[in-house]
C-alpha positions as a Python dict, from the first residue, in 0.01 Angstrom:
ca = {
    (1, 'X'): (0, 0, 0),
    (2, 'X'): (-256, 105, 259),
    (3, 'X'): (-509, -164, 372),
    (4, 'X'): (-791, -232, 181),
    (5, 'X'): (-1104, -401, 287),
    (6, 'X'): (-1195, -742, 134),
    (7, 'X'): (-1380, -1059, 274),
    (8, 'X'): (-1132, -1369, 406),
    (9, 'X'): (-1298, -1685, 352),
    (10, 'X'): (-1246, -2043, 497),
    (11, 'X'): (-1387, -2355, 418),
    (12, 'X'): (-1379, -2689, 628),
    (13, 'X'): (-1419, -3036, 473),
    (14, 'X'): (-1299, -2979, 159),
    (15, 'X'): (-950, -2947, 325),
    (16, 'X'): (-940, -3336, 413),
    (17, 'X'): (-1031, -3408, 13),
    (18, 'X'): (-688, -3476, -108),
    (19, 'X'): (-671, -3530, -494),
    (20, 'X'): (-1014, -3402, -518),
    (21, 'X'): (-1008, -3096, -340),
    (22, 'X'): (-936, -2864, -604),
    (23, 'X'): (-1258, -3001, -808),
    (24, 'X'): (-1429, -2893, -448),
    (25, 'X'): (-1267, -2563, -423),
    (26, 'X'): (-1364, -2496, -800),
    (27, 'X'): (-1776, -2597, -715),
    (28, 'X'): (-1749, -2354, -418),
    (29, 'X'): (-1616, -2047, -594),
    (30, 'X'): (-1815, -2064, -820),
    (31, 'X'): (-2137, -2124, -581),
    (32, 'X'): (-1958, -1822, -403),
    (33, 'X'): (-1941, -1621, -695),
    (34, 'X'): (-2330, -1702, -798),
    (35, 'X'): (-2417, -1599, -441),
    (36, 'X'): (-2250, -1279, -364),
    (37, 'X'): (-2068, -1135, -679),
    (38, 'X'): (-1805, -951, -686),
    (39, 'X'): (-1422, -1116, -773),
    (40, 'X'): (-1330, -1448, -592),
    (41, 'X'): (-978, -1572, -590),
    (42, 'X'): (-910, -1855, -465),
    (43, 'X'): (-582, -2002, -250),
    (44, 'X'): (-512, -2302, -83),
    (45, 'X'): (-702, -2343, 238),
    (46, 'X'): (-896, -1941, 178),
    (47, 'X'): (-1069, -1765, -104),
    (48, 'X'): (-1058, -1410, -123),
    (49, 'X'): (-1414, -1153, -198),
    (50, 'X'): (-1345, -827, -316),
    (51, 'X'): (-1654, -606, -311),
    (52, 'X'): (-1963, -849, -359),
    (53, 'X'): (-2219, -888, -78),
    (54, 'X'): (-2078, -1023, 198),
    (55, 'X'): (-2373, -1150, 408),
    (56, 'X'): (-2516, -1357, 105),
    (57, 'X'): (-2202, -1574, 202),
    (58, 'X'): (-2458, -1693, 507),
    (59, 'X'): (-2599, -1915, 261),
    (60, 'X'): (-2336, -2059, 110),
    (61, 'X'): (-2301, -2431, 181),
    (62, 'X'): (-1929, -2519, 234),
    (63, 'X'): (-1813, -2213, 370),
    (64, 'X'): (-1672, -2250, 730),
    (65, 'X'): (-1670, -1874, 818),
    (66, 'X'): (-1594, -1566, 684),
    (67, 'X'): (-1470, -1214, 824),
    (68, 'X'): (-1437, -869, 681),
    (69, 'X'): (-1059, -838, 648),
    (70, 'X'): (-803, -611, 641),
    (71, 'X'): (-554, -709, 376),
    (72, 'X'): (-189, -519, 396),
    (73, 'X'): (162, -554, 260),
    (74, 'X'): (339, -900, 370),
    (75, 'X'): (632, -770, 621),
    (76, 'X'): (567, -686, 1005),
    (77, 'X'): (556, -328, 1018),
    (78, 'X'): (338, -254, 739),
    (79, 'X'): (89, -527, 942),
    (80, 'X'): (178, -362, 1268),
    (81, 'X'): (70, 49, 1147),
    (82, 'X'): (-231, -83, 1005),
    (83, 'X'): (-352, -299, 1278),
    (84, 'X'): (-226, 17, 1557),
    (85, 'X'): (-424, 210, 1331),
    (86, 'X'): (-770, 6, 1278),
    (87, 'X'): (-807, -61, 1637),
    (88, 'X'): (-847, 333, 1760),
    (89, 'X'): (-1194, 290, 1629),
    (90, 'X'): (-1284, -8, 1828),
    (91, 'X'): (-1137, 101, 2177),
    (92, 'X'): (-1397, 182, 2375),
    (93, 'X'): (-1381, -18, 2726),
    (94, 'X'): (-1178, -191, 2596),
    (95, 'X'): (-922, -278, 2882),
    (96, 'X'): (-778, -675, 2769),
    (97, 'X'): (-662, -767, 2411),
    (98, 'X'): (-557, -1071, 2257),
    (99, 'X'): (-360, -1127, 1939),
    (100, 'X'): (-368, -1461, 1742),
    (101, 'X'): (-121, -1528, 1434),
    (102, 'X'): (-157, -1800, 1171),
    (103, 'X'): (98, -1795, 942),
    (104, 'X'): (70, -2022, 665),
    (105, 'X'): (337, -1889, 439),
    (106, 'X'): (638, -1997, 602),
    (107, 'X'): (907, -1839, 462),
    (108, 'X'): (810, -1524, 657),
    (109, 'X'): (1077, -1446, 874),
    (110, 'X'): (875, -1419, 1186),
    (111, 'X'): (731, -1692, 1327),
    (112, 'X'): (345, -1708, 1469),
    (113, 'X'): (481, -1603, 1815),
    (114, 'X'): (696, -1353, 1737),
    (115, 'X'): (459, -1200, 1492),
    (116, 'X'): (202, -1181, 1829),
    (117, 'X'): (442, -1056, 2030),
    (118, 'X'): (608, -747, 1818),
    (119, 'X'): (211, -642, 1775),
    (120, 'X'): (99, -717, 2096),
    (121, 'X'): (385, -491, 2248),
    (122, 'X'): (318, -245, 2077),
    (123, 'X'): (-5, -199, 2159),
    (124, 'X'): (4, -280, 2519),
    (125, 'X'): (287, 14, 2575),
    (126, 'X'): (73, 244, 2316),
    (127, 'X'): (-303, 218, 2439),
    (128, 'X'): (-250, 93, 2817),
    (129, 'X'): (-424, -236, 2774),
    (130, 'X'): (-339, -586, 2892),
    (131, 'X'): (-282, -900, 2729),
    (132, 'X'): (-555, -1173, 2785),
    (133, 'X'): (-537, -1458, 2551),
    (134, 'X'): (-853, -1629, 2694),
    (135, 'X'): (-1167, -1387, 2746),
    (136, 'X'): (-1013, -1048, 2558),
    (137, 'X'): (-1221, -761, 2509),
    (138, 'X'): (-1088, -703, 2160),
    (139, 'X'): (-930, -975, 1962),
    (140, 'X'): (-709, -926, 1683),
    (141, 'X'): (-674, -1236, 1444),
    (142, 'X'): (-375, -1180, 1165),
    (143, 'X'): (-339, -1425, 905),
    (144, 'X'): (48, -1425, 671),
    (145, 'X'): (-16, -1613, 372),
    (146, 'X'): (-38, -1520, -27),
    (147, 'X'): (-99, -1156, 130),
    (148, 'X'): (-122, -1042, 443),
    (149, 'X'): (-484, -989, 657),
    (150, 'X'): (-652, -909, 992),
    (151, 'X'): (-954, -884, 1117),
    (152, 'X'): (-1138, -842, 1455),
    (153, 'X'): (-1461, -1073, 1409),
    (154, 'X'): (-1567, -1356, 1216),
    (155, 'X'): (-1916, -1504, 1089),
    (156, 'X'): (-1989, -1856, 1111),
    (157, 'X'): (-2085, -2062, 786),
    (158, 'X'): (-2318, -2315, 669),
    (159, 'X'): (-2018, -2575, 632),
    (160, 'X'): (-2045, -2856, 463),
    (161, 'X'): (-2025, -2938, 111),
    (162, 'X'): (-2068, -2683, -175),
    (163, 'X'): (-2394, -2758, -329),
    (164, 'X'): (-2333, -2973, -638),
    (165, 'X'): (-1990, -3193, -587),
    (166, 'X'): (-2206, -3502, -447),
    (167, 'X'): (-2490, -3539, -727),
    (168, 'X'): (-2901, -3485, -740),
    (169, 'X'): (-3128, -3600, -575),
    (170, 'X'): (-3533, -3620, -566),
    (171, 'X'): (-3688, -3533, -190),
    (172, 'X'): (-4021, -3583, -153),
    (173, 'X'): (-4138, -3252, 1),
    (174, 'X'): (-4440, -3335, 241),
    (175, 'X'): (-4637, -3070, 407),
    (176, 'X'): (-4475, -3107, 745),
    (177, 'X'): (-4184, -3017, 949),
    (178, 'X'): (-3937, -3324, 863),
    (179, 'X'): (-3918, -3334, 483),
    (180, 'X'): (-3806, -2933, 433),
    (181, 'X'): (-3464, -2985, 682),
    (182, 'X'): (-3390, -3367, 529),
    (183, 'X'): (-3361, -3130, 231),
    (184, 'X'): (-3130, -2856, 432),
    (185, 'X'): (-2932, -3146, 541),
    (186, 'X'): (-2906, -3298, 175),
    (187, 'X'): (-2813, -3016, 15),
    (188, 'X'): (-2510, -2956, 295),
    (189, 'X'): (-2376, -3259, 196),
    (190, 'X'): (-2352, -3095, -123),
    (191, 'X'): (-2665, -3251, -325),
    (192, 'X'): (-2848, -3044, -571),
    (193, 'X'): (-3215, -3120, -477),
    (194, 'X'): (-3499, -3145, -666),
    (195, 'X'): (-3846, -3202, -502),
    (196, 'X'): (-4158, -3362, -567),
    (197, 'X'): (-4478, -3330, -393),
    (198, 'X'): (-4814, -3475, -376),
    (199, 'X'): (-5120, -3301, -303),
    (200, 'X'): (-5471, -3310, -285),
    (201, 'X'): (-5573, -3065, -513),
    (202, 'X'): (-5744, -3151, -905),
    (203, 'X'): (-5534, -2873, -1014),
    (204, 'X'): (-5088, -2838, -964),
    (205, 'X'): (-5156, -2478, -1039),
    (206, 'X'): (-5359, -2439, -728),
    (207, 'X'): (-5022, -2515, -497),
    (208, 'X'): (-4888, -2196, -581),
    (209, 'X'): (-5127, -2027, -273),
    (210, 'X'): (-5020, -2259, 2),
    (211, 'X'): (-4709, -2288, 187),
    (212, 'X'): (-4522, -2528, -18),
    (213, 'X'): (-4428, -2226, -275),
    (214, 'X'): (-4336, -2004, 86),
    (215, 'X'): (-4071, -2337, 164),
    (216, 'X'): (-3958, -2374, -235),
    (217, 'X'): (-3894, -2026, -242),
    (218, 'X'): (-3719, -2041, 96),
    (219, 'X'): (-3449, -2284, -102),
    (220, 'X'): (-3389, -2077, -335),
    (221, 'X'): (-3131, -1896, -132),
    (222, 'X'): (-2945, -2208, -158),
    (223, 'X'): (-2971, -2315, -483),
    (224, 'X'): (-3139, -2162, -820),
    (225, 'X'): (-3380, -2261, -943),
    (226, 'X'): (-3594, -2468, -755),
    (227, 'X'): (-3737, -2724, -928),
    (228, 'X'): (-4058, -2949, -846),
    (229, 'X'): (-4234, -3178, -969),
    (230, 'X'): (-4646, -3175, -889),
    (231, 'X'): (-4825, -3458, -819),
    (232, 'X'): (-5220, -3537, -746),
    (233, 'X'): (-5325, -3769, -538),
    (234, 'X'): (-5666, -3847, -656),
    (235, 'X'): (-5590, -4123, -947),
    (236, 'X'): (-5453, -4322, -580),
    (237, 'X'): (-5751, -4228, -366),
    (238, 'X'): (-5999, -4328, -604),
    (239, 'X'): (-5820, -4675, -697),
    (240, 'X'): (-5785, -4713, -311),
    (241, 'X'): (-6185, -4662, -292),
    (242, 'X'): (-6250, -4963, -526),
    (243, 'X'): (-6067, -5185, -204),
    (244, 'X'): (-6228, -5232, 128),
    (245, 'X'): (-5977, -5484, 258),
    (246, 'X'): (-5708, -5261, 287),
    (247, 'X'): (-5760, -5039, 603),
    (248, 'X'): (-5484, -5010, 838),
    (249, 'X'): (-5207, -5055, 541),
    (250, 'X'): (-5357, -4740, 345),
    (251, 'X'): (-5059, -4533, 477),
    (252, 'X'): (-4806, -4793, 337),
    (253, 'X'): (-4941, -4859, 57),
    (254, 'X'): (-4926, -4476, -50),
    (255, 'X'): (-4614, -4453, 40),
    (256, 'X'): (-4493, -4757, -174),
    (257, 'X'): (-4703, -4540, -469),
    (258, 'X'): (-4531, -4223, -336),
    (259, 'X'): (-4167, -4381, -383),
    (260, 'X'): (-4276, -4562, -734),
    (261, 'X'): (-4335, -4259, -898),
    (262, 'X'): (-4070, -4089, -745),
    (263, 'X'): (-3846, -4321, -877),
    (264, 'X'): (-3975, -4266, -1226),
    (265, 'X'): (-3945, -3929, -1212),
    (266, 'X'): (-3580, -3911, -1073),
    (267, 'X'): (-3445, -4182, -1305),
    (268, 'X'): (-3597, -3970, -1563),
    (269, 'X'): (-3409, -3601, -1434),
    (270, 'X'): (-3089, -3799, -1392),
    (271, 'X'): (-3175, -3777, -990),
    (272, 'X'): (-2956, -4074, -852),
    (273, 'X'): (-3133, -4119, -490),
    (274, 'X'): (-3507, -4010, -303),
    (275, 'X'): (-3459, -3846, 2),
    (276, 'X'): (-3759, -3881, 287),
    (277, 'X'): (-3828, -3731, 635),
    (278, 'X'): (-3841, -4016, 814),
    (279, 'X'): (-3709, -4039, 1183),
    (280, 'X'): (-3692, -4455, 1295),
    (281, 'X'): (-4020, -4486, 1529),
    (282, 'X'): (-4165, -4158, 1517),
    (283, 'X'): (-4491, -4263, 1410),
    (284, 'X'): (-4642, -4594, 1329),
    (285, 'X'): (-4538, -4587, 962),
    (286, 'X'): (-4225, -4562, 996),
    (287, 'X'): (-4050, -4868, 1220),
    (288, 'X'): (-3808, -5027, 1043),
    (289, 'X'): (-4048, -5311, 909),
    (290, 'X'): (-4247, -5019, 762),
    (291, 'X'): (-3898, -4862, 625),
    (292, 'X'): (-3785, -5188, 491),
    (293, 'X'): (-4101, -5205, 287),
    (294, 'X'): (-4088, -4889, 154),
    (295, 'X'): (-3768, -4913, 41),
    (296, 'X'): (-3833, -5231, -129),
    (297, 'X'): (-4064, -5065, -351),
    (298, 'X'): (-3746, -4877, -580),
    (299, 'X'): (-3469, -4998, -685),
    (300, 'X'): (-3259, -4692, -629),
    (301, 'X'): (-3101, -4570, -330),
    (302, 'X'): (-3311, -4385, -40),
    (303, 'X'): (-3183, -4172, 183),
    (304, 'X'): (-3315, -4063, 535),
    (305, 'X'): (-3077, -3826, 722),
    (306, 'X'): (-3328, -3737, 1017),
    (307, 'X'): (-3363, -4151, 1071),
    (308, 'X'): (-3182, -4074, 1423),
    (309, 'X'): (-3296, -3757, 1545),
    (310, 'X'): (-3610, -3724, 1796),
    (311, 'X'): (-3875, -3476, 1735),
    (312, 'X'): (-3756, -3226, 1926),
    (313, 'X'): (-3430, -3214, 1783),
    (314, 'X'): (-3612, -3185, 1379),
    (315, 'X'): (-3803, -2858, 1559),
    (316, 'X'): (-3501, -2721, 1669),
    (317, 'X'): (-3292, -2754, 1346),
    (318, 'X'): (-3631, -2650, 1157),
    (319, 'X'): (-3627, -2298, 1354),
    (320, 'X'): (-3228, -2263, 1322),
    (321, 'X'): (-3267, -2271, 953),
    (322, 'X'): (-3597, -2124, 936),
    (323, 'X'): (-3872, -2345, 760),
    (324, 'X'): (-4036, -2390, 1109),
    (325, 'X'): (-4347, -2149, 1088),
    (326, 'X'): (-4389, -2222, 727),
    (327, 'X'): (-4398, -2579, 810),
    (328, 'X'): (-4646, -2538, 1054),
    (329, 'X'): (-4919, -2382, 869),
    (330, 'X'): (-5233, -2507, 767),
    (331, 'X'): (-5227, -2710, 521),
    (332, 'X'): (-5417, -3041, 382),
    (333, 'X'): (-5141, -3305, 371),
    (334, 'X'): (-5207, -3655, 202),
    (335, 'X'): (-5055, -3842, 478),
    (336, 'X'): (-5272, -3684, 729),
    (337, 'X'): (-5621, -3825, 545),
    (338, 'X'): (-5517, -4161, 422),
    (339, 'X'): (-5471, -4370, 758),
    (340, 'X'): (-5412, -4229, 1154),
    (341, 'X'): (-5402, -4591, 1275),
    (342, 'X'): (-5160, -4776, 1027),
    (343, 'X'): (-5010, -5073, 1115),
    (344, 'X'): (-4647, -5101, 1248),
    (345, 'X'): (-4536, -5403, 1160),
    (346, 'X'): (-4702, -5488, 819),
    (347, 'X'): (-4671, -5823, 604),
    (348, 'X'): (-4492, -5767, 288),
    (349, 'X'): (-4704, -6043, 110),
    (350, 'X'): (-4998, -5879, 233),
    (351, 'X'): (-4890, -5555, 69),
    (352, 'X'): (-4828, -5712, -266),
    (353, 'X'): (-5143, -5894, -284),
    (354, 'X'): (-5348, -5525, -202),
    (355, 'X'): (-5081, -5323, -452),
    (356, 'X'): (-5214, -5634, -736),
    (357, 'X'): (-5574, -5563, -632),
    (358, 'X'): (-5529, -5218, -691),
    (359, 'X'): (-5282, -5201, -1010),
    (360, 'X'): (-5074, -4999, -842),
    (361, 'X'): (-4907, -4997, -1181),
    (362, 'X'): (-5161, -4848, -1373),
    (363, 'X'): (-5228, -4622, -1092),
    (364, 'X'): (-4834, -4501, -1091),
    (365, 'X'): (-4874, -4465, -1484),
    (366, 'X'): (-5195, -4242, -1454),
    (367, 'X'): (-5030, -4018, -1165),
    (368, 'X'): (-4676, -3960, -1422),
    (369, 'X'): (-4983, -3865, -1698),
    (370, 'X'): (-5123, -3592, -1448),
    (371, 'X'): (-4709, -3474, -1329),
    (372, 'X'): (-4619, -3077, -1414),
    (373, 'X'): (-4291, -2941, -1319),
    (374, 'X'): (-4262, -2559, -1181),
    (375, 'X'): (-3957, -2434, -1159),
    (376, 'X'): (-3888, -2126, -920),
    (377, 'X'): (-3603, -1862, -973),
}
């Protein structure tokens, strides 16, 4: 058997699952599978891609890395021809090498060291290089486990969770920076996410020429399809209007609204949480008084995974994963009109009594009336 090329998979978390892991191992092939094509077989602690696309595995939530592989018959020298072999190609400069062994199957009769050693001799006396386990200009990596592989590189993964072990979940998908990488983060835990956003338009259709189809399209490299759930946010404005004692808790208020219907619409889709942007003290609506009464307004869990991170660090993650310049388009967000001086520490009585005034009810009822749902492939 000559080598043959394949892709050599690893995963993270899911090792430390226990009893559950293979019911994590079985979500991730087949997420894998969905993703890249080709055949996956899977074995403790790896999976194995033959042909497929290999670079779609970039966007595959629970994969820890992954490295185009060499994969050879299971006894020393068939491993040591083929690696002698492979690495003419790459030996340019080349003047250190390391080797680095993992066996996992351990009745092989050579252990880790001695597997690096044999190999490493070999090609020290053969090419003239020297061994340098630390900074090496060309490392080999061999793995001895079902089969037998090496490789030279390796790609970093999303890691994580594979999208769909830990449940669904509703985020409400603002128009700003925060709300698209809460998402990210959600679905790395291994949520399938559903959105739902509200907008000022008299029309859901008209959404499909701003930026929030550029971001729901942007998830579907994670996850297909993308569902959302459209929302105006005139049947609020206009029962806000009929109220002039309310300014400074405008913002609030909405957002109480915001989460009411959410919750509606995720109890509905079998969604068991809402997921927000919010960061603890980043702006005046959300202190923890403000987050407090927000979350009073549902009865189901909320989640907030950028509640400790600073501004700068939301940018940053937003550019890694690339939602930044589509987040920072123009765009007419409901937030932004509402309220820019809302109060930080509002009284919850004082809420109620201005919800009553408004029917907030009603106004939640009329708002599921108006609701379409868009789903993007």
């Amino acid at each position: 058997m000559n080598a043959d090329l394949v892709t050599l998979i690893h995963y993270g978390e899911l090792s430390l699952k226990g009893r559950n892991r293979s019911l994590f191992e079985i979500e991730l092939k087949q997420n894998i599978e969905k993703a890249a094509g080709g055949t996956v077989k899977r074995f403790r602690g790896r999976f194995v891609l033959e042909g497929g696309q290999r670079d779609a595995l970039s966007r595959v939530f629970g994969v820890a890395w992954y490295a185009e592989a060499f994969r050879v018959m299971k006894d020393i020298e068939s491993i040591k021809k083929e690696v002698l072999k492979c690495i003419k190609t790459r030996l340019r400069n080349n003047s250190s090498f390391g080797v680095y062994v993992k066996r996992s199957d351990k009745e092989f009769p050579y252990t880790s060291m001695q597997i690096a050693d044999r190999i490493g001799r070999e090609i020290s006396e053969k090419y003239g290089m020297k061994v340098d386990l630390v900074n090496p200009d060309l490392s080999i990596f061999i793995e001895v486990a079902d089969e037998a592989y090496f490789y030279f590189d390796r790609k970093e993964g999303l890691r994580g969770f594979p999208v769909g072990v830990s449940g669904r979940v509703l985020s409400l998908l603002s128009g700003g920076i925060d709300s698209p990488v809460s998402s990210f983060l959600m679905m790395k835990r291994g949520c399938e996410v559903d959105f739902i956003h509200f907008h000022v338009f008299t029309d859901n259709a008209k959404i499909e020429s701003t930026k929030i189809s550029k971001l729901l399209r942007y998830f579907t490299a994670y996850r297909r399809p993308v569902r959302i759930h459209l929302a105006p946010y005139y049947p609020f404005e206009t029962a806000l209007l009929s109220n002039s004692n309310s300014r400074g808790y405008e913002l609030i208020i909405f957002r109480r609204f915001m989460a009411r219907v959410a919750e509606k619409v995720a109890t509905d889709t079998g969604c068991g949480a809402l997921v927000t942007g919010d960061s603890l003290g980043q702006v005046a609506s959300q202190t923890i008084e403000n987050i407090t009464l927000l979350k009073s307004a549902v009865s189901i869990p909320v989640f907030q995974p950028l509640l400790t991170y600073d501004k700068q660090e939301i940018v940053d993650l937003a550019k890694y994963i690339g939602t930044y310049d589509m987040s920072i388009e123009s765009y007419k967000d409901c937030c932004s009109i509402i309220s820019s001086n809302p109060r930080t520490k509002a009284n919850a009585c004082r809420i109620v009594e201005l919800e009553k005034s408004i029917n907030i009810e009603g106004v939640v009822e009329n708002t599921l009336n108006l609701l379409s749902v868009r789903e993007i492939y």
